[in-house]
C-alpha positions as CSV (number, residue, x, y, z in Angstrom):
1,X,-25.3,-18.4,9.2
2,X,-23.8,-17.6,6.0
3,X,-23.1,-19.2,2.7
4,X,-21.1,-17.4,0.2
5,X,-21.8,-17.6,-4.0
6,X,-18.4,-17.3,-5.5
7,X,-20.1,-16.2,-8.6
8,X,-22.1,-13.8,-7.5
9,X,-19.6,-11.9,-5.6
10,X,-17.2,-12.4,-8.6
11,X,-19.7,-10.3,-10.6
12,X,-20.5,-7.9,-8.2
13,X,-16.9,-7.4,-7.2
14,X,-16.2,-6.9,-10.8
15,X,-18.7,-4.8,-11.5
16,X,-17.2,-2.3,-8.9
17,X,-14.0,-2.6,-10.5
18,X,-15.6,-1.5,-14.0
19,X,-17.0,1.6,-12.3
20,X,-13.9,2.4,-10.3
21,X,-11.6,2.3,-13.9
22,X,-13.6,4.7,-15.4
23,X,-15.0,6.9,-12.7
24,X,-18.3,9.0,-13.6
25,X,-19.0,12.6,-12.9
26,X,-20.4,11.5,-9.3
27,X,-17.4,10.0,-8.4
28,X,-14.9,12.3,-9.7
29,X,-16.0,14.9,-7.8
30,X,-15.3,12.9,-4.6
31,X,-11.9,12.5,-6.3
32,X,-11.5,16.4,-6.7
33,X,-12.8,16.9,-3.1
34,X,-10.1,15.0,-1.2
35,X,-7.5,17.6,-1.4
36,X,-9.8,19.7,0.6
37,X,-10.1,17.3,3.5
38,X,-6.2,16.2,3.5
39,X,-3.5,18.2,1.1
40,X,-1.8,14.5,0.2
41,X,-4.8,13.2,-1.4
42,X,-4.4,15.6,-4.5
43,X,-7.1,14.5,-7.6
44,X,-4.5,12.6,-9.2
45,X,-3.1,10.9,-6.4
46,X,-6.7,9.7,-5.2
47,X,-7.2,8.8,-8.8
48,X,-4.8,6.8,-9.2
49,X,-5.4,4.7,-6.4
50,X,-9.3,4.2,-7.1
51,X,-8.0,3.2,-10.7
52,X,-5.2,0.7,-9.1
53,X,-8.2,-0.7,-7.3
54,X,-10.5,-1.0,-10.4
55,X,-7.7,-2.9,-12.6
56,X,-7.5,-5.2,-9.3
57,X,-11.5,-6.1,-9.7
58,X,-11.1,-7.8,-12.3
59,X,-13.3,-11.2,-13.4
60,X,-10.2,-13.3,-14.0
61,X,-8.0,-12.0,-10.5
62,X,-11.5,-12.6,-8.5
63,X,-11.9,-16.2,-9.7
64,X,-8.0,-16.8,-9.3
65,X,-8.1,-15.2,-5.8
66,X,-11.1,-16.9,-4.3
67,X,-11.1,-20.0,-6.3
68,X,-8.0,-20.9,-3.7
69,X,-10.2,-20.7,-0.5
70,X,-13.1,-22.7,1.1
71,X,-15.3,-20.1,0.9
72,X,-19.0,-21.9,0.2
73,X,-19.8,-23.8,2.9
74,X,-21.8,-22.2,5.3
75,X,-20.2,-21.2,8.6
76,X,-21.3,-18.2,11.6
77,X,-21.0,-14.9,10.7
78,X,-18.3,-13.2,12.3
79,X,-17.7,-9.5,13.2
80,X,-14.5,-8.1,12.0
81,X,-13.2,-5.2,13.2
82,X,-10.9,-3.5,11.0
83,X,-8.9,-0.3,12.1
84,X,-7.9,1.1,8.9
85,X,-4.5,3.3,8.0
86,X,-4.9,6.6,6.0
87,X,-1.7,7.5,4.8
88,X,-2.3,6.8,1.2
89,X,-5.8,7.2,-0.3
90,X,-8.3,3.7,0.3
91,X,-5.3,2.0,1.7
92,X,-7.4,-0.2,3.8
93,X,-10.0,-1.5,1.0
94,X,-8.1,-4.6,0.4
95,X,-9.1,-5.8,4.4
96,X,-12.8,-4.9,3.8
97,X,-12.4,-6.5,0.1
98,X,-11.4,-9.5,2.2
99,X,-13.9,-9.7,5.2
100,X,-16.4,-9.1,2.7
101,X,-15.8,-11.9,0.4
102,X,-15.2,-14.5,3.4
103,X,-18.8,-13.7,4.0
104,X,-18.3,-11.8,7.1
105,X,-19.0,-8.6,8.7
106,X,-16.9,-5.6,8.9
107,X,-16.8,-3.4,11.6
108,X,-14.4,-0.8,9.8
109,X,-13.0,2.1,11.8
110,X,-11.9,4.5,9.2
111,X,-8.5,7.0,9.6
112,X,-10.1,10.5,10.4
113,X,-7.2,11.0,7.0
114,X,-9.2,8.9,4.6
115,X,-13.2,8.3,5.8
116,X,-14.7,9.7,2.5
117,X,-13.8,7.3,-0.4
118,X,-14.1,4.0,1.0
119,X,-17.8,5.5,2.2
120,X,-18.7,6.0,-1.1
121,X,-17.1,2.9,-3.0
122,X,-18.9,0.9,-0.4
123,X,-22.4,2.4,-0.9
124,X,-21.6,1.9,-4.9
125,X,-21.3,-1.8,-4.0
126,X,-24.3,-1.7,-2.5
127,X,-25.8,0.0,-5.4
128,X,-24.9,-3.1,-7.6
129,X,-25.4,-5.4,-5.2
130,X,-28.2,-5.2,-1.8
131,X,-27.3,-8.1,-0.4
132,X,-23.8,-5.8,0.4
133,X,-26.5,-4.0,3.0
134,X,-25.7,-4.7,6.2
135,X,-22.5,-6.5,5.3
136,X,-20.4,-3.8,7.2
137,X,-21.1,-0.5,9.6
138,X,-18.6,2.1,10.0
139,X,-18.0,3.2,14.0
140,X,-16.1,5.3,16.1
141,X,-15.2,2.8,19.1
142,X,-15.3,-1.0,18.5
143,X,-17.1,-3.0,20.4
144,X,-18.4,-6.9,19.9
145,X,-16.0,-7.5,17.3
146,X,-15.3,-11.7,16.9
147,X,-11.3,-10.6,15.5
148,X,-9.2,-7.7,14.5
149,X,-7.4,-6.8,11.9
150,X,-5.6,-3.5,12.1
151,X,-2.7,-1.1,10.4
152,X,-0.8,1.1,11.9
153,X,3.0,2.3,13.4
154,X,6.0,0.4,15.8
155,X,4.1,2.2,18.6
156,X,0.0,1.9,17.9
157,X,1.2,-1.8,17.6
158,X,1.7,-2.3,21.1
159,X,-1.3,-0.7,22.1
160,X,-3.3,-3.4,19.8
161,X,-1.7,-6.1,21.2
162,X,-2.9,-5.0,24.7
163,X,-6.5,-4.1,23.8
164,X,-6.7,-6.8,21.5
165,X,-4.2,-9.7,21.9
166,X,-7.4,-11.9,23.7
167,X,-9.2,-12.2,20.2
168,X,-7.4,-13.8,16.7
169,X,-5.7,-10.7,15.1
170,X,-3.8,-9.5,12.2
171,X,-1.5,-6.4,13.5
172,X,0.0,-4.3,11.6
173,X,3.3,-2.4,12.2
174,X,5.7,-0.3,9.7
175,X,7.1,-1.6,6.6
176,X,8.9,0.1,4.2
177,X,9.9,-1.2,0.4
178,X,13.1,-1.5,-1.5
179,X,14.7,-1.5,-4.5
180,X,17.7,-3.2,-5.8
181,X,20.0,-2.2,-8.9
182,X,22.6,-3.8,-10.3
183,X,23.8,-0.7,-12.6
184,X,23.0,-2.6,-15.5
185,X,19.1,-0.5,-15.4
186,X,17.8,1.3,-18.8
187,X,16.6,4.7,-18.2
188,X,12.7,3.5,-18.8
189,X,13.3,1.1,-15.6
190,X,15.0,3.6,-13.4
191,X,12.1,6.3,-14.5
192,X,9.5,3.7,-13.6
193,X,11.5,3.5,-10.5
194,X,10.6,7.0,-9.8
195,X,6.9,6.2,-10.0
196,X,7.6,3.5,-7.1
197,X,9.6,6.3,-5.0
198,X,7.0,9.4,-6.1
199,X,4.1,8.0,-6.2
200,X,1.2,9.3,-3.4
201,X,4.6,11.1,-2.5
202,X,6.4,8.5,-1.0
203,X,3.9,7.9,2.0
204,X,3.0,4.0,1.2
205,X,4.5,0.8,2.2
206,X,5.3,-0.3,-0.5
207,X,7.0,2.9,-1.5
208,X,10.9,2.6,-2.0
209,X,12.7,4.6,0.8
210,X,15.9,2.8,0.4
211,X,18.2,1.7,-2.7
212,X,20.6,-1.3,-2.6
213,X,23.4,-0.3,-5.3
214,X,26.5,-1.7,-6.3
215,X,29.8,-0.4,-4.9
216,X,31.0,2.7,-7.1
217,X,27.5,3.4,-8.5
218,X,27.5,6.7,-10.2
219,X,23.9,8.2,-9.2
220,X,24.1,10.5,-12.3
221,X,21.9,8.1,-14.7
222,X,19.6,7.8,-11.7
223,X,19.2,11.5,-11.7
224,X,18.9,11.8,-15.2
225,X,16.7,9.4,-15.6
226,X,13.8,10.8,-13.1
227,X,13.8,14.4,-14.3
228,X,10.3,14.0,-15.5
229,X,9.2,13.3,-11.9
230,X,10.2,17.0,-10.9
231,X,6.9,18.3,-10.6
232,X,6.3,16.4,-7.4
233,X,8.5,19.7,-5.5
234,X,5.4,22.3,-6.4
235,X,3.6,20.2,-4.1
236,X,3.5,22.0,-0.4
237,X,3.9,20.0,1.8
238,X,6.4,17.6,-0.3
239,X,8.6,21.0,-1.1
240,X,8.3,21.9,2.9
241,X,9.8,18.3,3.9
242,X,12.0,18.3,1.0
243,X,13.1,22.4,2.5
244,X,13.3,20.8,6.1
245,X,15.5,17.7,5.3
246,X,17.5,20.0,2.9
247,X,18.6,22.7,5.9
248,X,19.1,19.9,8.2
249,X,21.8,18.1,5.9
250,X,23.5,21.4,5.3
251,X,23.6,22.6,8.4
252,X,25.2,19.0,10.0
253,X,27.4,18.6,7.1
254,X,25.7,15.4,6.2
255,X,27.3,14.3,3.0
256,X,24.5,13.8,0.6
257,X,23.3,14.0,-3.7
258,X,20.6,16.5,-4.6
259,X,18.8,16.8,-7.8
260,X,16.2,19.7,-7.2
261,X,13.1,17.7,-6.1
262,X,15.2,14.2,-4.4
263,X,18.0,13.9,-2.1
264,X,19.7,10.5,-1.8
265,X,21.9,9.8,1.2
266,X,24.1,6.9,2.3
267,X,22.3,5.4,5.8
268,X,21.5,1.9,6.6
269,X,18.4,2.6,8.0
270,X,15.2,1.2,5.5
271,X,12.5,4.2,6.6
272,X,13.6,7.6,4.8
273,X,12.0,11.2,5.3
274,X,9.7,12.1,3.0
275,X,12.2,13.5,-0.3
276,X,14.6,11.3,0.9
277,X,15.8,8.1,-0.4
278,X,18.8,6.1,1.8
279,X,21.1,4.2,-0.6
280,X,23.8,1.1,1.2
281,X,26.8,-0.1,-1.2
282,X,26.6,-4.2,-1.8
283,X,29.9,-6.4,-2.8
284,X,28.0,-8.8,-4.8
285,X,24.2,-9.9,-5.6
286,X,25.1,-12.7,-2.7
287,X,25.5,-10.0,-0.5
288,X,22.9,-8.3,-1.4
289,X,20.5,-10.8,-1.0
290,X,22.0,-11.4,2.4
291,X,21.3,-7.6,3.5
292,X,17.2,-8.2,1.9
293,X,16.9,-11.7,3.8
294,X,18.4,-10.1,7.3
295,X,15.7,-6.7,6.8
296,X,12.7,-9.3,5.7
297,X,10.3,-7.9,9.0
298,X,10.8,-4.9,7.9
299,X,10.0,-5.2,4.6
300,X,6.5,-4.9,2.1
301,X,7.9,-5.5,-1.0
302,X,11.1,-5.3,-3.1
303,X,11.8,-3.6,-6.4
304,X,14.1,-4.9,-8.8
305,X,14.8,-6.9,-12.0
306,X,18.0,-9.0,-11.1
307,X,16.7,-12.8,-9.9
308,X,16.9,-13.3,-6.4
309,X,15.5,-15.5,-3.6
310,X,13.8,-13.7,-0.8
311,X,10.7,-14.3,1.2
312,X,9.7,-10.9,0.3
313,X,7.0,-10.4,-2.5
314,X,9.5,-9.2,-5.7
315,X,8.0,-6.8,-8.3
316,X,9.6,-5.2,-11.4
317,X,10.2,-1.7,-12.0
318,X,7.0,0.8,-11.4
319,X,5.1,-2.1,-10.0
320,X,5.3,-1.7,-6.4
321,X,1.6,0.7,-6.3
322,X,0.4,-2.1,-8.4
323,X,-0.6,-5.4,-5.7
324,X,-2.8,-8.1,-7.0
325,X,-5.2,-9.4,-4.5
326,X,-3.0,-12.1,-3.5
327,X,0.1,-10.5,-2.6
328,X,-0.9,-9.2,0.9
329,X,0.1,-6.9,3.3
330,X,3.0,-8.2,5.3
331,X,2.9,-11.5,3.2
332,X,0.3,-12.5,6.3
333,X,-2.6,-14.1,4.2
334,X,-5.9,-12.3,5.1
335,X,-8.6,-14.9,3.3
336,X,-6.6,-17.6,5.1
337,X,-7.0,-16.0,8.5
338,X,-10.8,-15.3,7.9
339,X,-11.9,-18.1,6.3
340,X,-9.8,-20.5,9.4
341,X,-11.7,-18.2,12.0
């Protein structure tokens, strides 16, 4: 049986946070090691995302966050198993965050992409905190596992639904984000705007891979406006899919706007190649609104400043890397699901 302290785990959880917004020399040189292991997960890249996840530890979030569930009483122990993504860096901490603070244990199988970090933020927990020891066990195959949650494409979907469909389950499948102009953007938002398209170059969720724009939209402010992104092209594997895509257009004829380092290309599709970004024409906000409601499965979050009414999470410009606890992966309320189980 277990019985959860809010309080304590408030301050532990926070104290994490503390360490993970100002990393010491220990840490940073897991930081600097990544790129080593996978070429995405560059020093600032990885960085960035432990810091994102320090700024999200904070006292006030945690008490907001678990405040809302029955957490206290004491209830079983259940095994988790958790089948974590790796396409940006600690992309899965929020779901061991989660299992965690409902008091249960996680049976975390890590992305052979991203099986450093999360070792070593967890064993920092630990650090602050012993009664964390125990509390979760990393493995190559689960077994015994009491539910599921688990992250991952269209296609590993189906295979978790058959090997796991018998058990209660959070499954994961592609979403992509989206942003939303109305032309009436300064050249601050539309730069911040970069950061939600260049950021861990592109590979999230809740990166934008498409842009909803108003008909006649001139994309020259656009491009103006994220010039100081440019540097993202020395990157080599960004530069060899921004190459690839480049050749392909030129070679079909595919009618498309090119700035060096981005190419934006009219397609109604929401998942773009990496240095990519689709763009659709709206008639009016009404419409556009229509288009965001129709695509709401496919979508993690949407970026944009004009007022809208979606089921979508909405965030303002160069938010989108930014999630509170709350706002969840696929709107599908993870503390709900564990703390129900």
């Amino acid at each position: 049986m277990s019985k959860i302290n809010i309080k304590n785990s408030i301050n532990s959880f926070s104290s994490l946070g503390k360490q993970l917004i100002a990393p010491d020399a220990q840490l940073m040189a897991v930081i600097n090691d990544e790129q080593y292991h996978n070429a995405w997960f560059t020093p600032e890249s990885v960085l960035r995302a432990v810091t994102a996840i320090g700024k999200m530890l904070n006292e006030a979030d945690l008490q907001q966050w678990l405040s809302k569930y029955n957490l206290e009483n004491e209830k079983p122990v259940k095994k988790i198993g958790l089948i974590l993504a790796g396409n940006i860096p600690l992309v899965g901490f929020h779901d061991v965050l989660c299992v965690l603070a409902s008091g249960n244990h996680a049976l975390i199988k890590a992305s052979s992409q991203d099986a450093r970090l999360i070792k070593q933020i967890l064993q920092r927990l630990v650090d602050i905190d012993g009664s964390f020891e125990g509390r979760f066990t990393f493995v190559e195959r689960l077994a015994n596992f009491d539910a599921i949650i688990a992250t991952g494409s269209n296609n590993s979907s189906r295979y978790f639904d058959y090997y796991f469909g018998k058990v209660p389950n959070i499954i994961r499948k592609n979403r992509n984000s989206i942003a939303l102009l109305t032309g009436a953007e300064t050249a601050e938002d539309l730069f911040n705007l970069g950061h939600d398209i260049f950021d861990y170059y592109g590979l999230g969720c809740r990166n934008v891979s498409k842009l909803l724009v108003p008909e006649g939209y001139n994309f020259n402010f656009f491009f103006e406006s994220i010039e100081d992104h440019k540097a993202i092209i020395h990157h080599h594997k960004y530069n060899n899919n921004y190459d690839y895509n480049k050749s392909i257009y030129l070679v079909n004829g595919d009618a498309h706007l090119d700035n060096g380092f981005l190419m934006v290309k009219e397609d109604d599709r929401m998942a773009s190649p990496l240095s990519v970004v689709y763009f659709s024409y709206y008639s009016d906000l009404a419409s556009a609104q229509h288009i965001l409601i129709e695509q709401t499965e496919n979508l993690q979050c949407i970026v944009t400043s004009a007022t809208i009414k979606v089921p979508n999470q909405v965030v303002g410009f160069g938010q989108s890397q930014q999630p509170a606890l709350w706002d969840y992966a696929d709107g599908i309320d993870t503390m709900e699901f564990l703390a129900n189980l």
